[in-house]
Jmol script that loads the backbone (N, CA, C; Angstrom):
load data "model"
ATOM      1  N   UNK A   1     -14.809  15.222   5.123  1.00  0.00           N
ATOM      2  CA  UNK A   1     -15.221  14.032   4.407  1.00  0.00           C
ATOM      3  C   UNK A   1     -13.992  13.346   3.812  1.00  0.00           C
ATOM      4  N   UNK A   2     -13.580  11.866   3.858  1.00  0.00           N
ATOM      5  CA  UNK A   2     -12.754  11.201   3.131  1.00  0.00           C
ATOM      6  C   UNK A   2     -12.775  10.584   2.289  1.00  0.00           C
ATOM      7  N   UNK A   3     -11.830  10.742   1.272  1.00  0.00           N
ATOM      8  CA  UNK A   3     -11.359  11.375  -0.347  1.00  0.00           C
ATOM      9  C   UNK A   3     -10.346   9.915  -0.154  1.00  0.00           C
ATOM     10  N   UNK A   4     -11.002   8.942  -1.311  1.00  0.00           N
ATOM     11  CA  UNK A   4      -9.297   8.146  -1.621  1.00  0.00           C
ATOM     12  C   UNK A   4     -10.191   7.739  -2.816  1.00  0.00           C
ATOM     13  N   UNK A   5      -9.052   7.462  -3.971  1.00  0.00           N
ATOM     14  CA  UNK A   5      -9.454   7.042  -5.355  1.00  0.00           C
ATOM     15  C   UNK A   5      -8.226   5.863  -5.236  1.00  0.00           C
ATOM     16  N   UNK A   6      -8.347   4.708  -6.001  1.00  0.00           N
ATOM     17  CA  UNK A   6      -7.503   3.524  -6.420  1.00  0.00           C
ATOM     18  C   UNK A   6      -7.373   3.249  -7.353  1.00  0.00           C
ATOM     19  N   UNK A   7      -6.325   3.368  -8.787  1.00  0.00           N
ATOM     20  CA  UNK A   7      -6.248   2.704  -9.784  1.00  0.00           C
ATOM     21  C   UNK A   7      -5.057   1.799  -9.592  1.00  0.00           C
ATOM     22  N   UNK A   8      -5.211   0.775 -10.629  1.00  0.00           N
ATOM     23  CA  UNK A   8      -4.405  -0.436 -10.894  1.00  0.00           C
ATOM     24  C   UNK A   8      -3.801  -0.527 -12.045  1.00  0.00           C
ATOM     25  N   UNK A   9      -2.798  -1.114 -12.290  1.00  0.00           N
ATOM     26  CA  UNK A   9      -2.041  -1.628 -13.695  1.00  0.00           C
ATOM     27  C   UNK A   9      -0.958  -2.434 -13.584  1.00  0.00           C
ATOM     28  N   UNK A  10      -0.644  -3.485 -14.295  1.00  0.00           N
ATOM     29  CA  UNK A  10       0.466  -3.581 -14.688  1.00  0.00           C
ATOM     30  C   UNK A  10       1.499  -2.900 -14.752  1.00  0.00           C
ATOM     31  N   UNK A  11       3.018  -3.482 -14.117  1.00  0.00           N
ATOM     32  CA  UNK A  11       3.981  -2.269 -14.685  1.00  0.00           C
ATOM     33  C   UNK A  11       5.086  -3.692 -14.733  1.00  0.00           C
ATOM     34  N   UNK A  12       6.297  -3.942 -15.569  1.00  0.00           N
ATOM     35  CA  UNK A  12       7.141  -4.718 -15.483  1.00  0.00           C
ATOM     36  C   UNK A  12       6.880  -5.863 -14.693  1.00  0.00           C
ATOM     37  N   UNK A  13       5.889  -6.435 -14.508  1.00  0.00           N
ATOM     38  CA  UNK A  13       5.451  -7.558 -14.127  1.00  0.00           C
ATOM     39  C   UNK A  13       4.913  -7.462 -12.502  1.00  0.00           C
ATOM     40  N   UNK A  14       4.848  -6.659 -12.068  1.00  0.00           N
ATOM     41  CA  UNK A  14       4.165  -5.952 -11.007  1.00  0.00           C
ATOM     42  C   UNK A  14       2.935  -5.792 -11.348  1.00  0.00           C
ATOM     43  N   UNK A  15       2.370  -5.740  -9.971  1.00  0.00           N
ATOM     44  CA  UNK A  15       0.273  -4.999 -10.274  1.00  0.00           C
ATOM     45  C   UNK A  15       0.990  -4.153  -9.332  1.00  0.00           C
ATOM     46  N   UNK A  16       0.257  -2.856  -9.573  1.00  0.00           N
ATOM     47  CA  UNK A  16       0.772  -1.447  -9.061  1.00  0.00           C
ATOM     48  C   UNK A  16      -0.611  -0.814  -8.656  1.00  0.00           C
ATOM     49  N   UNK A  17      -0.673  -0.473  -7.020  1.00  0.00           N
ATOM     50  CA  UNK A  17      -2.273  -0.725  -6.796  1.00  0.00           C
ATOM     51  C   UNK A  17      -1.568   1.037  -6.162  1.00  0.00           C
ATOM     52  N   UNK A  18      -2.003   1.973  -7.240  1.00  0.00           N
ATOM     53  CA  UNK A  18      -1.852   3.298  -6.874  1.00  0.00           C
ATOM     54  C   UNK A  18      -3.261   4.375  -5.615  1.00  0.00           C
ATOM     55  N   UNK A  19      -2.351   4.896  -4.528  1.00  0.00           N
ATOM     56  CA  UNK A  19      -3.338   4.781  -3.856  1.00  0.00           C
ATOM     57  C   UNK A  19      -3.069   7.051  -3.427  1.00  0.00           C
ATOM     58  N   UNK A  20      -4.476   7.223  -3.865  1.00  0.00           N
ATOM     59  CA  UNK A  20      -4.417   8.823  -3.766  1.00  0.00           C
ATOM     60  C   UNK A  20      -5.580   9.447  -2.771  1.00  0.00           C
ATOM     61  N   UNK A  21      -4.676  10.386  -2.447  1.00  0.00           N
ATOM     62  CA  UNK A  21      -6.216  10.836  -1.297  1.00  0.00           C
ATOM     63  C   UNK A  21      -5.684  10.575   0.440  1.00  0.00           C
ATOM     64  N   UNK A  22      -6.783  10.159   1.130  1.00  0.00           N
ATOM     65  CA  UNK A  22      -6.550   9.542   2.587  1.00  0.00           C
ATOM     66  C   UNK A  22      -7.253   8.147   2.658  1.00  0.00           C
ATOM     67  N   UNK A  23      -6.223   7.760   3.577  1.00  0.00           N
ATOM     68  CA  UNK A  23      -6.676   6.548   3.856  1.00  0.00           C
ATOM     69  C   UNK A  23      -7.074   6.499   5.346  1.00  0.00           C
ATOM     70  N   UNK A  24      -8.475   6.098   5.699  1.00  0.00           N
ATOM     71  CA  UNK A  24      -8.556   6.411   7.389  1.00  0.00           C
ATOM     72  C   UNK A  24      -9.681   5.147   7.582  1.00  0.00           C
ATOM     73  N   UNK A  25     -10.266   5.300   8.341  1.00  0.00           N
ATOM     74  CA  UNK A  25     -11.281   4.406   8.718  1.00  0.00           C
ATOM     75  C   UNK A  25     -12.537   4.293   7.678  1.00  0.00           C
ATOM     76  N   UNK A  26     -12.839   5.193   7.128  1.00  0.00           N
ATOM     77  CA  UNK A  26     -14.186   5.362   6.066  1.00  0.00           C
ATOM     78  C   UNK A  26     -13.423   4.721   5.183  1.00  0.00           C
ATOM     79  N   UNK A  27     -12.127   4.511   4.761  1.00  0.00           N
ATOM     80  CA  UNK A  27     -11.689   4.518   3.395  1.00  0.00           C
ATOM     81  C   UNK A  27     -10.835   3.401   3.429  1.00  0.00           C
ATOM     82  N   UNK A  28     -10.450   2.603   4.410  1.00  0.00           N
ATOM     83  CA  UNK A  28      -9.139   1.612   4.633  1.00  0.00           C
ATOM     84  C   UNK A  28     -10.096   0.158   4.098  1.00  0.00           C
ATOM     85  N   UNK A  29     -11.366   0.023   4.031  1.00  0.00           N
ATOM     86  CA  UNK A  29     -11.678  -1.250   4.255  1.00  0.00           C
ATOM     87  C   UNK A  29     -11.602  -1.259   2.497  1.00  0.00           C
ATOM     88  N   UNK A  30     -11.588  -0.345   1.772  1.00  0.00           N
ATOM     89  CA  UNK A  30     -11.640  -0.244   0.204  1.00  0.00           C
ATOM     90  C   UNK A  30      -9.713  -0.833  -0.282  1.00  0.00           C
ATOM     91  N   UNK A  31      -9.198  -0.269   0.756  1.00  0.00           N
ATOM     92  CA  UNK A  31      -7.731  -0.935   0.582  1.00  0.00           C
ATOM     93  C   UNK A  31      -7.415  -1.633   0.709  1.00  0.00           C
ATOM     94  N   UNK A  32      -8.005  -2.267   1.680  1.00  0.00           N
ATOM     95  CA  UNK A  32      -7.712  -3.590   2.122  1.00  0.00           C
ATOM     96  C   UNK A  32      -8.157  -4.327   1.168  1.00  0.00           C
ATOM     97  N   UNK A  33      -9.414  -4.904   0.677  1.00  0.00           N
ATOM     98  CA  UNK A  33     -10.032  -5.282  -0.264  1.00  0.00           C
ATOM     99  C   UNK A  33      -9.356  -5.399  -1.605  1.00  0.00           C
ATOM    100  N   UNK A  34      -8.671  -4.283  -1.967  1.00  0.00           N
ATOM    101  CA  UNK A  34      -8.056  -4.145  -3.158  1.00  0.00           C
ATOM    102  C   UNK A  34      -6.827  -4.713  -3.251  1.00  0.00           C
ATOM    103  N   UNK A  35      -6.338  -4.434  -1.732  1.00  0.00           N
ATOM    104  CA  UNK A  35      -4.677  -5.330  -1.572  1.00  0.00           C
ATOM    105  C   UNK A  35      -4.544  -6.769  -1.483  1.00  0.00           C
ATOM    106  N   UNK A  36      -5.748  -7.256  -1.305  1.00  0.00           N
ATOM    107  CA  UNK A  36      -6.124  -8.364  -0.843  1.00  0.00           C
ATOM    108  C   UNK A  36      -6.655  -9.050  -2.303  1.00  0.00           C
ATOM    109  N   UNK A  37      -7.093  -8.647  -3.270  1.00  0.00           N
ATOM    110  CA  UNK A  37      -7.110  -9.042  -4.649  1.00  0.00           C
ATOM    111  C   UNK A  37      -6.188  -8.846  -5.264  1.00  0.00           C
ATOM    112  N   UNK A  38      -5.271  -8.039  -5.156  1.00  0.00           N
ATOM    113  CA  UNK A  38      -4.208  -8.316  -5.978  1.00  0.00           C
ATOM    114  C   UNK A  38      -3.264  -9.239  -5.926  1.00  0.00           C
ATOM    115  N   UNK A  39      -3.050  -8.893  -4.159  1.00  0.00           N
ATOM    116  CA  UNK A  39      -1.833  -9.851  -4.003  1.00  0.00           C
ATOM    117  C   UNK A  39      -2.513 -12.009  -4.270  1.00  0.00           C
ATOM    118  N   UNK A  40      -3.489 -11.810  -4.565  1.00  0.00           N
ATOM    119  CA  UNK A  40      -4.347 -13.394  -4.307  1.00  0.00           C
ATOM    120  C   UNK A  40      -4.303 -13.575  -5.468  1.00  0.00           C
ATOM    121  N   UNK A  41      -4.080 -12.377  -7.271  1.00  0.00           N
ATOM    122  CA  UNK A  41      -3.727 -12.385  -8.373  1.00  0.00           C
ATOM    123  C   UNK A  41      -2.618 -12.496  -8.764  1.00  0.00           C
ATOM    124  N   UNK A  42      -1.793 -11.822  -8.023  1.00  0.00           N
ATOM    125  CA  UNK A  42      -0.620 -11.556  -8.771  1.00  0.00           C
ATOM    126  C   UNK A  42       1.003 -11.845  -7.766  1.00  0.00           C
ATOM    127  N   UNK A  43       2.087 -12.482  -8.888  1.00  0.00           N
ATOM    128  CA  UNK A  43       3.151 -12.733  -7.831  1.00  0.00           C
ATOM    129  C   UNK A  43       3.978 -11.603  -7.126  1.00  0.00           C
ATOM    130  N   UNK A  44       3.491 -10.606  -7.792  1.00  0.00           N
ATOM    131  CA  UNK A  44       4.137  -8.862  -7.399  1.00  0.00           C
ATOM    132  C   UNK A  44       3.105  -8.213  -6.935  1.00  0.00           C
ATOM    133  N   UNK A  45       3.347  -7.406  -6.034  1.00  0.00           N
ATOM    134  CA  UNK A  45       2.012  -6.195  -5.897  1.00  0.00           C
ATOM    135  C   UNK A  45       3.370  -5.275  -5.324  1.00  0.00           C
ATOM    136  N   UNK A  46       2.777  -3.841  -5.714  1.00  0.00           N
ATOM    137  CA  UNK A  46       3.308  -2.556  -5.243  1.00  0.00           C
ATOM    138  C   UNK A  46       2.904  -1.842  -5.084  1.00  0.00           C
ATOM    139  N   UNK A  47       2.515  -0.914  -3.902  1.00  0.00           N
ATOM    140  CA  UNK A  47       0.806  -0.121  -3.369  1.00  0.00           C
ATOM    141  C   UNK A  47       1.715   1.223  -3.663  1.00  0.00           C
ATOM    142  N   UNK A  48       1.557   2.117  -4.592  1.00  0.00           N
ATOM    143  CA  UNK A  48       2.127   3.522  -5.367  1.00  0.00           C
ATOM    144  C   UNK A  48       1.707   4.784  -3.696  1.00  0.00           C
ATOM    145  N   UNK A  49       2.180   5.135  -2.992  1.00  0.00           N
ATOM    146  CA  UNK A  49       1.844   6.037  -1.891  1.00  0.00           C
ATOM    147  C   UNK A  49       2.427   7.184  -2.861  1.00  0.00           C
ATOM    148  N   UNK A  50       2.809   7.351  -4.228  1.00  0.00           N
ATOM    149  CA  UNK A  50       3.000   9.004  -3.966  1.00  0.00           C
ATOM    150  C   UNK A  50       2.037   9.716  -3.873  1.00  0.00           C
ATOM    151  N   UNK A  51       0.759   9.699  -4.010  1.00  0.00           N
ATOM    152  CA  UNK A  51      -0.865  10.142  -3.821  1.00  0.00           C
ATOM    153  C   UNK A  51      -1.214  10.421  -2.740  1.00  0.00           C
ATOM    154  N   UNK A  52      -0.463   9.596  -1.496  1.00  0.00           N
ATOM    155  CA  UNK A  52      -1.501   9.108  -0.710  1.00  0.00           C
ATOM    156  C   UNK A  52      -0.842  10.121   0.389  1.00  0.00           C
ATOM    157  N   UNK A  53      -2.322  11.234   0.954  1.00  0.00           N
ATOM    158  CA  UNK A  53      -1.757  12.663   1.129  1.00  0.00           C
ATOM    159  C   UNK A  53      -1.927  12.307   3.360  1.00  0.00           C
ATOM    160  N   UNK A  54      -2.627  11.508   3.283  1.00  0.00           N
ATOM    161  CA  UNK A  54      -2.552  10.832   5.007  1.00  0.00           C
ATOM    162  C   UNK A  54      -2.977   9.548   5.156  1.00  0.00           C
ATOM    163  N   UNK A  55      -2.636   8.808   5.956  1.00  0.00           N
ATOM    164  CA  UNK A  55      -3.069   7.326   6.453  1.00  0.00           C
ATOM    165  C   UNK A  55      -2.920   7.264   7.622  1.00  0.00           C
ATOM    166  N   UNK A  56      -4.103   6.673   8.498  1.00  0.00           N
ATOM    167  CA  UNK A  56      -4.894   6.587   9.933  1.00  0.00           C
ATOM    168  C   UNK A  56      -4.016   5.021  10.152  1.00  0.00           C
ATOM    169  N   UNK A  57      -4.599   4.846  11.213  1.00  0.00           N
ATOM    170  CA  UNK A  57      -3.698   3.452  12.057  1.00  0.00           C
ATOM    171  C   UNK A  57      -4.201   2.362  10.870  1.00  0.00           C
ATOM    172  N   UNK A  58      -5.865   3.017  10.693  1.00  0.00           N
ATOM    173  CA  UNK A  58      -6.595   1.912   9.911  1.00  0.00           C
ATOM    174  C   UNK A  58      -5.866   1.554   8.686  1.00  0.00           C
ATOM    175  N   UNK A  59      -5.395   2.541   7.769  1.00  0.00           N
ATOM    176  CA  UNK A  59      -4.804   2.527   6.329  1.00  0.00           C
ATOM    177  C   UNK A  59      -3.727   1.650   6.650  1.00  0.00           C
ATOM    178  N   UNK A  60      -2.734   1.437   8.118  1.00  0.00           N
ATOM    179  CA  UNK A  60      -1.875   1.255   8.203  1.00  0.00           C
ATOM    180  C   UNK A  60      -2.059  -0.531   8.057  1.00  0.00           C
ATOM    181  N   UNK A  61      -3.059  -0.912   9.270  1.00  0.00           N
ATOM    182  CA  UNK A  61      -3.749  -1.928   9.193  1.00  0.00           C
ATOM    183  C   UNK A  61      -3.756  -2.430   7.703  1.00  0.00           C
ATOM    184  N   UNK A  62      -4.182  -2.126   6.734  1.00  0.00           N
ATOM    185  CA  UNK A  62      -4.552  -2.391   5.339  1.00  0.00           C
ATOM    186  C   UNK A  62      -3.061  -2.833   4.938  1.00  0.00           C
ATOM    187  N   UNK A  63      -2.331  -2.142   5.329  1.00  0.00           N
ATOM    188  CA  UNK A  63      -1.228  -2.190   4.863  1.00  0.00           C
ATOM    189  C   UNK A  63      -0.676  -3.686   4.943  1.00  0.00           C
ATOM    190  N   UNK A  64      -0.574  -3.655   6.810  1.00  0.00           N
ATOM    191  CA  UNK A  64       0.205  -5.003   6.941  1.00  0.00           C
ATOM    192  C   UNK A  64      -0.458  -6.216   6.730  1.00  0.00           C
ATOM    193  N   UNK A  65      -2.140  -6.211   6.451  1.00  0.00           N
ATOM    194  CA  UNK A  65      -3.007  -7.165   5.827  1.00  0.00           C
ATOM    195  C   UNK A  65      -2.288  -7.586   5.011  1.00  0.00           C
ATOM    196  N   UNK A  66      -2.139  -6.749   3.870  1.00  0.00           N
ATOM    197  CA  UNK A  66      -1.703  -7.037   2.465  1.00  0.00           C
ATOM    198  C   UNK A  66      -0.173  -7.530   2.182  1.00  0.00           C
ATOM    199  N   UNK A  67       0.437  -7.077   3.142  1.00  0.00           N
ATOM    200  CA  UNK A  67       2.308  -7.682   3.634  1.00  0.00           C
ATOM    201  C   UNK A  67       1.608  -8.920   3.719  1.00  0.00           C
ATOM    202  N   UNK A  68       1.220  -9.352   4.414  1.00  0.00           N
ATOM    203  CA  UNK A  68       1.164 -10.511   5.607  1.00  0.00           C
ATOM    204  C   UNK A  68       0.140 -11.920   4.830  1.00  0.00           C
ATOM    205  N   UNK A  69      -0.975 -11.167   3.965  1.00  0.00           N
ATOM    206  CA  UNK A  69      -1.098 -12.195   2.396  1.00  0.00           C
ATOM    207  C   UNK A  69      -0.410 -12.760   1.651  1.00  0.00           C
ATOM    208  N   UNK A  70       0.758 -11.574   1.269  1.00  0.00           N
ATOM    209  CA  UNK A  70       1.677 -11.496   0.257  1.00  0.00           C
ATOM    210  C   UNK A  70       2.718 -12.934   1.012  1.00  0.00           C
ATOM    211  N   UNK A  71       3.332 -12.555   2.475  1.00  0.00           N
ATOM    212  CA  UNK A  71       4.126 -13.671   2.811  1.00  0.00           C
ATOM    213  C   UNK A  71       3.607 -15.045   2.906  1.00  0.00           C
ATOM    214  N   UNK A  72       2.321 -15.207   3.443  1.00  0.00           N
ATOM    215  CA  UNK A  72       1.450 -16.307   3.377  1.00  0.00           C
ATOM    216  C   UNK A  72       1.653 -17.389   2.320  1.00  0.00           C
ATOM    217  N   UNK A  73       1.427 -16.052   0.653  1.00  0.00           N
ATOM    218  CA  UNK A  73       1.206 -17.152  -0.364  1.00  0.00           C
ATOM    219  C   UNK A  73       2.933 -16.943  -0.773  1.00  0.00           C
ATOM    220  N   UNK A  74       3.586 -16.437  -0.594  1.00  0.00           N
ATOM    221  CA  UNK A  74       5.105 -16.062  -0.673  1.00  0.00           C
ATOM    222  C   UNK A  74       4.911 -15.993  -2.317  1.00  0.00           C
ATOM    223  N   UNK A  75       4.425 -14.422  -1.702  1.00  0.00           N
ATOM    224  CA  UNK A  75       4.363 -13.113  -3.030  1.00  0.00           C
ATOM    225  C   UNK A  75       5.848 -12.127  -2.425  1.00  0.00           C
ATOM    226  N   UNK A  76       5.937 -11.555  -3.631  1.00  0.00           N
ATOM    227  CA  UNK A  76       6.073 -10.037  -3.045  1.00  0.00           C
ATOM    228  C   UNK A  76       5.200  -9.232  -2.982  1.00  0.00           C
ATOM    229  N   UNK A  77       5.269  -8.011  -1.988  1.00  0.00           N
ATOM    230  CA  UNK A  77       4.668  -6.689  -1.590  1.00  0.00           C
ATOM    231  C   UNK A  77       5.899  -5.556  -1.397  1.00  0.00           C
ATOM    232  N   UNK A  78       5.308  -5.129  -2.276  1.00  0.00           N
ATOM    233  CA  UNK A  78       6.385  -3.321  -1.839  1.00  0.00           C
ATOM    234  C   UNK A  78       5.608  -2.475  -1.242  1.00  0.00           C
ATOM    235  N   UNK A  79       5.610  -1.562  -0.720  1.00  0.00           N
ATOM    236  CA  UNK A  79       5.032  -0.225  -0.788  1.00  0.00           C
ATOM    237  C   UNK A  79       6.110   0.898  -1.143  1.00  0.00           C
ATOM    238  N   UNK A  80       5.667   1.310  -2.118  1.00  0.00           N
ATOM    239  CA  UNK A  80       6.551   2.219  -2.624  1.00  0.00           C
ATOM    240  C   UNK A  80       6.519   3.765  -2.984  1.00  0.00           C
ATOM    241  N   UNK A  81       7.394   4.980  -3.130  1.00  0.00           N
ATOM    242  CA  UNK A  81       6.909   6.039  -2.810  1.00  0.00           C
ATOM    243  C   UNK A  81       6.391   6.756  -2.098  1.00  0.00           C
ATOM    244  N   UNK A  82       6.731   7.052  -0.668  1.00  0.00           N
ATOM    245  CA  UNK A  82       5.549   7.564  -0.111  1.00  0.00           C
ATOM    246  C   UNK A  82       6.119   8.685   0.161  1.00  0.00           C
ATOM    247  N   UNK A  83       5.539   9.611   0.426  1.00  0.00           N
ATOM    248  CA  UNK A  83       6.132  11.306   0.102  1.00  0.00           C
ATOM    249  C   UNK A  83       6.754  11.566   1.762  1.00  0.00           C
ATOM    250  N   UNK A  84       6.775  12.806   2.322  1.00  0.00           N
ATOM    251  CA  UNK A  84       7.750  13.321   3.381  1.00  0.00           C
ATOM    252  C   UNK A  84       7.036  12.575   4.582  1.00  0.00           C
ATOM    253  N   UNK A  85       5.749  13.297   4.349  1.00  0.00           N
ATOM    254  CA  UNK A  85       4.238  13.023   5.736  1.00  0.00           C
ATOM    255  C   UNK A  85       4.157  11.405   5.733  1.00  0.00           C
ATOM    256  N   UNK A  86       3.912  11.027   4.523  1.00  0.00           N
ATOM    257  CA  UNK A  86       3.771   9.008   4.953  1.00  0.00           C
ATOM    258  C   UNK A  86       4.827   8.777   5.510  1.00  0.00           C
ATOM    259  N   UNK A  87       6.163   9.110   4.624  1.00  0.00           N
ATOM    260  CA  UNK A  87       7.458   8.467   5.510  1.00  0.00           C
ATOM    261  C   UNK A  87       7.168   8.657   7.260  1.00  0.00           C
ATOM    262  N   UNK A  88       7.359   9.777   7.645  1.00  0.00           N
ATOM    263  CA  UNK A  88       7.126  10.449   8.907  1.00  0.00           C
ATOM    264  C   UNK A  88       6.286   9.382   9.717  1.00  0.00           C
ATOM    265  N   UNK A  89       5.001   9.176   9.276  1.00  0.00           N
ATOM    266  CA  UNK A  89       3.887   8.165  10.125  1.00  0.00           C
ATOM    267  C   UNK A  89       4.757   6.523  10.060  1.00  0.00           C
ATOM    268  N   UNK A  90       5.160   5.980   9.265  1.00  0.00           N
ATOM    269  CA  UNK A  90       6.089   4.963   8.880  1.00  0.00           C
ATOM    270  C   UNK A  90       7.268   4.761   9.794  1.00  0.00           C
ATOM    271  N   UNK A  91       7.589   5.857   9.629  1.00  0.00           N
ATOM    272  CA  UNK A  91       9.082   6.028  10.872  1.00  0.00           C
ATOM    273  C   UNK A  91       8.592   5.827  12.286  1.00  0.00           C
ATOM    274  N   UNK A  92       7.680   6.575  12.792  1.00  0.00           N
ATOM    275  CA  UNK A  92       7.066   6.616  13.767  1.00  0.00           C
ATOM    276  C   UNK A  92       6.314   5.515  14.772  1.00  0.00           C
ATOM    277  N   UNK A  93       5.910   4.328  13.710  1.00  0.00           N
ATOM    278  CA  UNK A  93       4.714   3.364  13.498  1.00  0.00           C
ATOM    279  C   UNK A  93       5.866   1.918  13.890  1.00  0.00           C
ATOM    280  N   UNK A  94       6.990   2.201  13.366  1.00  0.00           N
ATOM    281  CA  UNK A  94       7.773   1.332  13.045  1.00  0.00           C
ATOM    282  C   UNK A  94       7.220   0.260  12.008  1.00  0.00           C
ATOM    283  N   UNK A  95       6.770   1.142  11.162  1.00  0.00           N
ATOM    284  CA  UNK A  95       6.223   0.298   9.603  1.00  0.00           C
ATOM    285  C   UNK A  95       7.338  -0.132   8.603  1.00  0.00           C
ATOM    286  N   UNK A  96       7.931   0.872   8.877  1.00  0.00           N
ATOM    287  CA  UNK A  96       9.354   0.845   7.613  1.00  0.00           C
ATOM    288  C   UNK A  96      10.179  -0.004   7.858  1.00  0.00           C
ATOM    289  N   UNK A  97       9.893  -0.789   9.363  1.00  0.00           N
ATOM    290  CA  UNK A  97      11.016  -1.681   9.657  1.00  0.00           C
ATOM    291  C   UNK A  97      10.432  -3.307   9.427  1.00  0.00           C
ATOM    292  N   UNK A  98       9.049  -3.297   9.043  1.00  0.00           N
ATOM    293  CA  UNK A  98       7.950  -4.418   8.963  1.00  0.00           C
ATOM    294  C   UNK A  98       7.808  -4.551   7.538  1.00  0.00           C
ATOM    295  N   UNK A  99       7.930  -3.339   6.720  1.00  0.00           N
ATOM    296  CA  UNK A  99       7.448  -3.424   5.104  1.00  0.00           C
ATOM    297  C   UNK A  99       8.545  -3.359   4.099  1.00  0.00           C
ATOM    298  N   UNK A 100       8.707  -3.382   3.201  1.00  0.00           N
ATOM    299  CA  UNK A 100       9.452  -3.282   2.116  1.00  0.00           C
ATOM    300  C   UNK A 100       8.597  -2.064   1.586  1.00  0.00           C
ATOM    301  N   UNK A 101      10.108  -1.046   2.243  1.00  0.00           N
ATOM    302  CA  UNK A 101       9.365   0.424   1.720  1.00  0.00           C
ATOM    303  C   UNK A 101      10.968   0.766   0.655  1.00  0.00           C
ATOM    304  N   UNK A 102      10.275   1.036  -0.480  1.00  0.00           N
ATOM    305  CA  UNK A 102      10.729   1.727  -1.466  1.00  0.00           C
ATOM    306  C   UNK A 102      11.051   3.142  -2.185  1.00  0.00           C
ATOM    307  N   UNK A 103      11.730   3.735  -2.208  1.00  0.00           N
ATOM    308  CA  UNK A 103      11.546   5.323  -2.545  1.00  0.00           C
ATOM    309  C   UNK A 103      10.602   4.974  -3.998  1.00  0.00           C
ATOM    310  N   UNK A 104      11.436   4.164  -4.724  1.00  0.00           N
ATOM    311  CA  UNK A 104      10.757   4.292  -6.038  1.00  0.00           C
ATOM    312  C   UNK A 104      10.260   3.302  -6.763  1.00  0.00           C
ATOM    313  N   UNK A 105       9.186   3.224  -7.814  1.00  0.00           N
ATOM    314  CA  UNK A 105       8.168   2.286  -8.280  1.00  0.00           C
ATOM    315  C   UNK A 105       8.535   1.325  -9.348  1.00  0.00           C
ATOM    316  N   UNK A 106       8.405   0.090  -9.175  1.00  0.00           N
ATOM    317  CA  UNK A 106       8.967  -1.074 -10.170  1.00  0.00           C
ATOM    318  C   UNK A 106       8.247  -0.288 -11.418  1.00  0.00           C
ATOM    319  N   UNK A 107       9.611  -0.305 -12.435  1.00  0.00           N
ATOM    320  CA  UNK A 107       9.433  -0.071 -13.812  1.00  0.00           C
ATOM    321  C   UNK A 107       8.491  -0.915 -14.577  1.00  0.00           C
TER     322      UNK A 107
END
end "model"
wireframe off; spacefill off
backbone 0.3
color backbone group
């Protein structure tokens, strides 16, 4: 069964859309959704992956939704943190060369 929880906050003028659990097909359309309100709120968004324990093509999808908003309304988007296993799918995906991937999270 798939497990993802989402909280949000403020951080140094960032919305910080922290994402824990998996992200796969049951669970990507909740990300998307969420990436997709923030970035339509706010001139920063930064999606927190140190949580986020796997992501499916779908999560990935969510991902470049929320890039690809962000350039639209010419926001920023980070994704930031993502532990050994996300990096790995990222590297692989050639995501890391499409996203603004960050080791670490706007203060």
């Amino acid at each position: 069964m798939s497990s993802m929880h989402i909280e949000t906050e403020t951080r140094g003028g960032w919305r910080v859309i922290s994402v824990q659990g998996r992200v796969d097909s049951l669970t990507a359309g909740e990300l998307n959704a969420a990436l997709l309100a923030a970035v339509s709120a706010n001139e920063r968004v930064a999606v927190d992956c140190s949580g986020l324990e796997y992501i499916s093509s779908m999560g990935i999808a969510s991902l470049m939704e929320g890039a690809r908003a962000a350039r639209t309304a010419h926001r920023e988007f980070r994704v930031c943190a993502p532990n050994q296993r996300v990096k790995q799918v990222f590297e692989i995906t050639g995501l890391r060369s499409q996203l603004d991937v960050r080791e670490d999270l706007p203060c």
